[in-house]
C-alpha positions as a Markdown table, in Angstrom:
| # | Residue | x | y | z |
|---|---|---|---|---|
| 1 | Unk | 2.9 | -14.1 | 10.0 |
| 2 | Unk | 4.2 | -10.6 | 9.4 |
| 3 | Unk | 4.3 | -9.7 | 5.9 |
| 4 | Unk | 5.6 | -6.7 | 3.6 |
| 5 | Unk | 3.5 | -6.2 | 0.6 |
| 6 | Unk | 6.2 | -4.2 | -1.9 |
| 7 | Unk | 5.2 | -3.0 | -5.7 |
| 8 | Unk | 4.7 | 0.2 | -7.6 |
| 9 | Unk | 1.8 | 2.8 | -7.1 |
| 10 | Unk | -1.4 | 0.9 | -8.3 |
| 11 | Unk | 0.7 | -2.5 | -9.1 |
| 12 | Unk | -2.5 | -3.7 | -6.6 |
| 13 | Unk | -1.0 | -4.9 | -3.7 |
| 14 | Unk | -3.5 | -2.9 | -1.6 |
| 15 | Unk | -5.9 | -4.7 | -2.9 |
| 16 | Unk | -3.6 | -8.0 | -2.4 |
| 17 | Unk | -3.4 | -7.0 | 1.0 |
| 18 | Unk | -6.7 | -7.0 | 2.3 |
| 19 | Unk | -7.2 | -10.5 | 0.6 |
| 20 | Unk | -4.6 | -11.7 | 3.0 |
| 21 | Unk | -5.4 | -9.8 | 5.9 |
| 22 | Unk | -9.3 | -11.3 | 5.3 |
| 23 | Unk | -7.8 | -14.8 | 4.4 |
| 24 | Unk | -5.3 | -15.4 | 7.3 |
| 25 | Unk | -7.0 | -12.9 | 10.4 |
| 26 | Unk | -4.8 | -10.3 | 10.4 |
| 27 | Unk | -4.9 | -7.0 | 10.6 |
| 28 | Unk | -3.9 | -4.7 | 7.3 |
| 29 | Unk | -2.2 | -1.9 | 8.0 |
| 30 | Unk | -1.9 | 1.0 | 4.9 |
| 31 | Unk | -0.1 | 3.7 | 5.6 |
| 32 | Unk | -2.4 | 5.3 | 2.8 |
| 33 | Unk | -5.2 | 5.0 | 5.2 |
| 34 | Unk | -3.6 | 6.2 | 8.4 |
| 35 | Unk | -2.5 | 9.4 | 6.2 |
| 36 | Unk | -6.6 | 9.6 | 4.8 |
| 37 | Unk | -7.8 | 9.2 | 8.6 |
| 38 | Unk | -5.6 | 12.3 | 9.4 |
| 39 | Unk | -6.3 | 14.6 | 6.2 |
| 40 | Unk | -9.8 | 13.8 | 6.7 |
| 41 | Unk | -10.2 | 14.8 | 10.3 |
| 42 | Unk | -7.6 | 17.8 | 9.7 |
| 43 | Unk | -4.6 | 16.9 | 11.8 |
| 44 | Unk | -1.6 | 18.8 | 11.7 |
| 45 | Unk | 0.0 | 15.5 | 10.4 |
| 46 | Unk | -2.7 | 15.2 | 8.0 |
| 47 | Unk | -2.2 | 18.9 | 6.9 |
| 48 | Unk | 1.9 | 17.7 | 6.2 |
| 49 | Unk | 1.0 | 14.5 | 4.8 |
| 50 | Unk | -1.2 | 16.3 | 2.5 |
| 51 | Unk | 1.2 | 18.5 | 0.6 |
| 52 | Unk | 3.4 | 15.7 | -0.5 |
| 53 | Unk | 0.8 | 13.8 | -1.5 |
| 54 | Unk | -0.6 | 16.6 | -3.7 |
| 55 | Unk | 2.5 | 16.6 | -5.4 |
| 56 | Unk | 3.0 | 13.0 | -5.8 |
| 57 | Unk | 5.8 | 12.7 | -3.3 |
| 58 | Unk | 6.4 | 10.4 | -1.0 |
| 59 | Unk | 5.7 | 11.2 | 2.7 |
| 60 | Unk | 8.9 | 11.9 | 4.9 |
| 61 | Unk | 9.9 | 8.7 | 6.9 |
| 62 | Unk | 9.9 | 11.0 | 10.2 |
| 63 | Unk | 6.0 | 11.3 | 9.4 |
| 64 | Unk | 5.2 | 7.3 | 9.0 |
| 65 | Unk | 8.2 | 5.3 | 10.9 |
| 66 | Unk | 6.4 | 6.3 | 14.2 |
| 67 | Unk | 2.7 | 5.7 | 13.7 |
| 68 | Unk | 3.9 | 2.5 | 12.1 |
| 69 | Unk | 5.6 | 1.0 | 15.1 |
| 70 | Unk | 2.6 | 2.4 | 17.4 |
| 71 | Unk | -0.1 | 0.0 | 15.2 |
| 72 | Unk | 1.3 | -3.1 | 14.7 |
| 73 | Unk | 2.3 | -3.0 | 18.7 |
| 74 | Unk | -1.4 | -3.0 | 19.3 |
| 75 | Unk | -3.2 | -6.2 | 20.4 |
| 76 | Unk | -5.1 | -7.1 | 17.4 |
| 77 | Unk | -1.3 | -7.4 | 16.0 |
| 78 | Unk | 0.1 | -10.1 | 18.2 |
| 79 | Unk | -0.7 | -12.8 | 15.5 |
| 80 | Unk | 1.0 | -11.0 | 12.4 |
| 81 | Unk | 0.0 | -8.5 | 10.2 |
| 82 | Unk | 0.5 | -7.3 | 6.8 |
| 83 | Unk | 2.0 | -4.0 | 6.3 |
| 84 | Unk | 0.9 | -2.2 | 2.9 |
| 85 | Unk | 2.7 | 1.5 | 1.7 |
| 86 | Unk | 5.5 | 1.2 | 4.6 |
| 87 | Unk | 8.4 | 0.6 | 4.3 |
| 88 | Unk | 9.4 | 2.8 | 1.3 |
| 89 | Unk | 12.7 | 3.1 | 1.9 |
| 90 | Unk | 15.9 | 1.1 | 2.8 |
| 91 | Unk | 16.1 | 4.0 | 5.6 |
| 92 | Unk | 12.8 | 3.4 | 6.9 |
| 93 | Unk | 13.4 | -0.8 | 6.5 |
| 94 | Unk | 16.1 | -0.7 | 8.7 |
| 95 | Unk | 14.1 | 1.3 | 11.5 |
| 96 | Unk | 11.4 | -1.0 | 10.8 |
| 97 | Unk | 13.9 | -4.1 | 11.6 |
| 98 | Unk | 15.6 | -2.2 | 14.4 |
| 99 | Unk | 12.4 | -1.9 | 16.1 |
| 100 | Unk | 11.0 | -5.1 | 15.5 |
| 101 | Unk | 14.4 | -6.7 | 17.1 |
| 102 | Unk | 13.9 | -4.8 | 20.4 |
| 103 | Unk | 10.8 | -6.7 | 20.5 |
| 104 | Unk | 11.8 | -9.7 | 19.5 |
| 105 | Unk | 10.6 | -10.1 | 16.5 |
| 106 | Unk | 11.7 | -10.2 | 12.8 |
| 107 | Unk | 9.7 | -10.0 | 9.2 |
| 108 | Unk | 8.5 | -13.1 | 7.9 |
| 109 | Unk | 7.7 | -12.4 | 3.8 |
| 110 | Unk | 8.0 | -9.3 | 1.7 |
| 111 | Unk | 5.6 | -10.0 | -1.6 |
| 112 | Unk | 6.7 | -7.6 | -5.0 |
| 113 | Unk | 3.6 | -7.6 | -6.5 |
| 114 | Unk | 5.2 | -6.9 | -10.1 |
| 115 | Unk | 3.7 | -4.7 | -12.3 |
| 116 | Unk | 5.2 | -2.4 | -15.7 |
| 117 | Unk | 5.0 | 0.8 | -15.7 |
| 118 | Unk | 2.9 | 1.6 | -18.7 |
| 119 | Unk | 0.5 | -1.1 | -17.0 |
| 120 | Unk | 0.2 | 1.1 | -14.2 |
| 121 | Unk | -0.4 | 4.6 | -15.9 |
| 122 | Unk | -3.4 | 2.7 | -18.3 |
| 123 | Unk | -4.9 | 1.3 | -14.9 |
| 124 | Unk | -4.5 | 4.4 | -12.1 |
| 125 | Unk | -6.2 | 6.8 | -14.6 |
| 126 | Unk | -9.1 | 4.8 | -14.7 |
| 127 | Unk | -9.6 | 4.9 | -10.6 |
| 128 | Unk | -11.4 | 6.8 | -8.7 |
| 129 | Unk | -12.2 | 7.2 | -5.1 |
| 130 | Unk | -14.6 | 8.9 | -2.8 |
| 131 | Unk | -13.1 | 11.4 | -0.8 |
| 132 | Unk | -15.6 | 11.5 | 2.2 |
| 133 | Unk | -14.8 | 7.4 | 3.1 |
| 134 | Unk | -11.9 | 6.4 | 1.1 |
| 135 | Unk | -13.8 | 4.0 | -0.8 |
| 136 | Unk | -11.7 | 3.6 | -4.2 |
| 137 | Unk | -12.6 | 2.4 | -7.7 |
| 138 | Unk | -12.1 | 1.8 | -10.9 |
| 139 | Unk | -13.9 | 2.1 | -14.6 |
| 140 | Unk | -13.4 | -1.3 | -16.3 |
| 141 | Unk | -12.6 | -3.3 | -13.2 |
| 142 | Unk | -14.5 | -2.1 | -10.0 |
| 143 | Unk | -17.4 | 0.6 | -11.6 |
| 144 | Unk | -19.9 | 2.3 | -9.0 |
| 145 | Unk | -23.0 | 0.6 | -9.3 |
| 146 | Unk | -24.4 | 4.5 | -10.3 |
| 147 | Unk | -21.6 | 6.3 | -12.9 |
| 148 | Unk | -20.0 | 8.7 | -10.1 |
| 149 | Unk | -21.4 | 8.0 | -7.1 |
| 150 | Unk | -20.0 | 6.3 | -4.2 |
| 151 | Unk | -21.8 | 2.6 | -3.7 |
| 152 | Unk | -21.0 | 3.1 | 0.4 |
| 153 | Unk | -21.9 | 6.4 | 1.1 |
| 154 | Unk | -23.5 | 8.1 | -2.0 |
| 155 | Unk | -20.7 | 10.8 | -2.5 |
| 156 | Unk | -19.2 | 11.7 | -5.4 |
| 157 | Unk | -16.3 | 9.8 | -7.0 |
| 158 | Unk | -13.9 | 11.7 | -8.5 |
| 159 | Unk | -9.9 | 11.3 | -9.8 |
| 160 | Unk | -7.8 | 12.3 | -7.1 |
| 161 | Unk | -5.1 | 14.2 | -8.4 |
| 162 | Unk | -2.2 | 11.4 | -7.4 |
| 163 | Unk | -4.0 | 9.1 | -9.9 |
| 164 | Unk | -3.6 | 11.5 | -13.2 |
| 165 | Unk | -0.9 | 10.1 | -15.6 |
| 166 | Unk | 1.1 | 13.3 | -15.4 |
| 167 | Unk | 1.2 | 13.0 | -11.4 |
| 168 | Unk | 1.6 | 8.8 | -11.8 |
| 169 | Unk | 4.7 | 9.2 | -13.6 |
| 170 | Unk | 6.1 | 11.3 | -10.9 |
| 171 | Unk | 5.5 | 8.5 | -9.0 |
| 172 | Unk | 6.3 | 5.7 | -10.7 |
| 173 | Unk | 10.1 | 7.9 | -10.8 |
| 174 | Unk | 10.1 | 8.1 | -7.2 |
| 175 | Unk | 9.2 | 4.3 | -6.5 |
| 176 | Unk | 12.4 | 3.1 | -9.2 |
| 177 | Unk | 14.3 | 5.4 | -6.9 |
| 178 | Unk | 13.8 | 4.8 | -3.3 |
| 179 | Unk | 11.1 | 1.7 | -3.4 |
| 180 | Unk | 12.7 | -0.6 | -5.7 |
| 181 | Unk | 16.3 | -0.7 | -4.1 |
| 182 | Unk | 13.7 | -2.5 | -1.0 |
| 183 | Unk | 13.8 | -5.5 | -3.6 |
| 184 | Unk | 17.5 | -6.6 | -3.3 |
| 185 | Unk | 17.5 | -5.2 | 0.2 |
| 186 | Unk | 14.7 | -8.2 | 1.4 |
| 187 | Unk | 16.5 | -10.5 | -1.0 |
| 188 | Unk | 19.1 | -10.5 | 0.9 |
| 189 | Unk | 17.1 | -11.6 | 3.7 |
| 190 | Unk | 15.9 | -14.4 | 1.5 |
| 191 | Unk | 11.7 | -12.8 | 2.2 |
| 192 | Unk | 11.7 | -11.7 | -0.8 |
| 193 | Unk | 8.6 | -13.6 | -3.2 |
| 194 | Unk | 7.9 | -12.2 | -6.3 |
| 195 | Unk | 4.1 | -12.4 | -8.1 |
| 196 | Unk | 3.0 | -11.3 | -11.5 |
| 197 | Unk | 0.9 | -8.6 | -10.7 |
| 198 | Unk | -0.4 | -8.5 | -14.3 |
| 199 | Unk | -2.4 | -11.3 | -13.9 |
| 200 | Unk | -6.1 | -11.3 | -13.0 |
| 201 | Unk | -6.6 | -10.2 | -9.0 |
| 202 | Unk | -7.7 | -13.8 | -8.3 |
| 203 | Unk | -5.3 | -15.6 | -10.1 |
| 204 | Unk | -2.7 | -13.0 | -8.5 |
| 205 | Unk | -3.8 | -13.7 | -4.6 |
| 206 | Unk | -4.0 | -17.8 | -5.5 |
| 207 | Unk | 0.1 | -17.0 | -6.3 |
| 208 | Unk | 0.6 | -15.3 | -3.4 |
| 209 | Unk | -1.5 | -18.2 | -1.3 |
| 210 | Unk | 0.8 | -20.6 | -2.6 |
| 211 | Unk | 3.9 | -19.2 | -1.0 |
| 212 | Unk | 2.2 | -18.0 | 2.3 |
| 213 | Unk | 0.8 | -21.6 | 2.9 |
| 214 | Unk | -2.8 | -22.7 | 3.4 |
C-alpha cells in the first residue's frame, strides 16, 4: 500500500501519517525529517535545505526527488509506505510516477487532509518543537509535560521561525500555488480521497481508516 498524504502546512497529515505507518507496518517517510537529519548533522544538503526553509520556501525538487527514490527503494519499503511532504509539485509527481514505473510499481492513494487556511495560522503558532531531536508540539493540543521543555530529551522548545503567522502565510501562498494543483493532478488518477482535517485527530484517522481498509 503506497500512499501520498497531501494538505497544507500544519493541516496534520504528519501526524496522520505516522498513525498509518504505526497502524498498517509501513514505513513513514517525511521529507521534513530527512531535511532535519541533514541540518542537524551539518550537511551540505542540510546547509541548502536550510535557507529555504528559513524563508518559508519550499525546497528545490533537485534537492528531495533523489533522496526520495533512494528510501522507499530500501527493504523495509517492499510492503508500501506512506510518503508525507513529497511530492509538492506536479514536476516532482511525475518523477515520482516515472520512477516508480521503471520499477514496476504505481501509487495506490493520495489522502488531502483538508484544512482552511485561517485554521492553520490559529493552530502552527501555537507549536513548538525541540530543535536538538525534532520532537514537535503544541500548546492546547500536545503541551510539554514541563512549559518549555522537551518531554524526550529535556531541551528547550521553542517556535521555529516556519511556524510564526507572518512566515505561515508565506506558506500557505506557496502550497495554493504549486501543492494544490497535486489535487486535480491525483484526481485524475482516481487516488485522490479527501478528509476533513478539521475534525478531531482521532475522528480524522478513523476517516482515513475507512478508505484504506481494515
Amino acid at each position: 500500500m503506497k500512499i501520498i498524504m497531501l494538505g497544507a502546512p500544519g493541516a496534520g497529515k504528519g501526524t496522520q501519517a505516522k498513525q498509518i505507518a504505526d497502524k498498517y507496518s509501513i514505513p513513514h517517510i517525511s521529507t521534513g525529517d530527512i531535511f532535519r537529519a541533514n541540518i542537524k548533522n551539518g550537511t551540505e544538503l542540510g546547509q541548502k535545505a536550510k535557507k529555504y526553509m528559513d524563508q518559508g520556501l519550499l525546497v528545490p525538487d533537485e534537492l528531495t526527488c533523489d533522496l526520495v527514490m533512494d528510501r522507499i527503494q530500501q527493504e523495509d519499503c517492499k510492503n508500501g509506505f506512506v510518503l508525507d511532504g513529497f511530492p509538492r509539485t506536479i514536476p516532482q509527481a511525475e518523477a515520482l510516477d516515472a520512477a516508480l514505473v521503471k520499477i514496476g510499481q504505481k501509487m495506490d492513494f493520495a489522502i488531502d487532509v483538508d484544512v482552511p487556511d485561517e485554521n492553520i495560522v490559529n493552530r502552527m503558532s501555537g507549536r513548538r518543537a525541540c530543535l536538538n531531536c525534532g520532537a514537535t508540539y503544541h500548546i492546547v493540543s500536545i503541551p510539554t509535560k514541563v512549559e518549555g521543555i522537551c518531554d524526550r530529551c529535556g531541551n528547550s522548545v521553542v517556535l521555529r521561525d516556519d511556524d510564526k503567522p507572518e512566515t505561515v502565510q508565506k506558506r500557505l501562498k506557496v502550497y495554493h500555488e504549486q501543492t494544490q494543483p497535486l489535487i486535480d493532478y491525483y484526481k485524475k488518477q482516481n487516488i485522490l480521497k479527501s478528509v476533513d482535517g478539521t475534525q478531531p485527530m482521532e475522528k480524522v484517522f478513523a476517516d482515513i481508516v475507512a478508505i484504506l481498509g481494515e
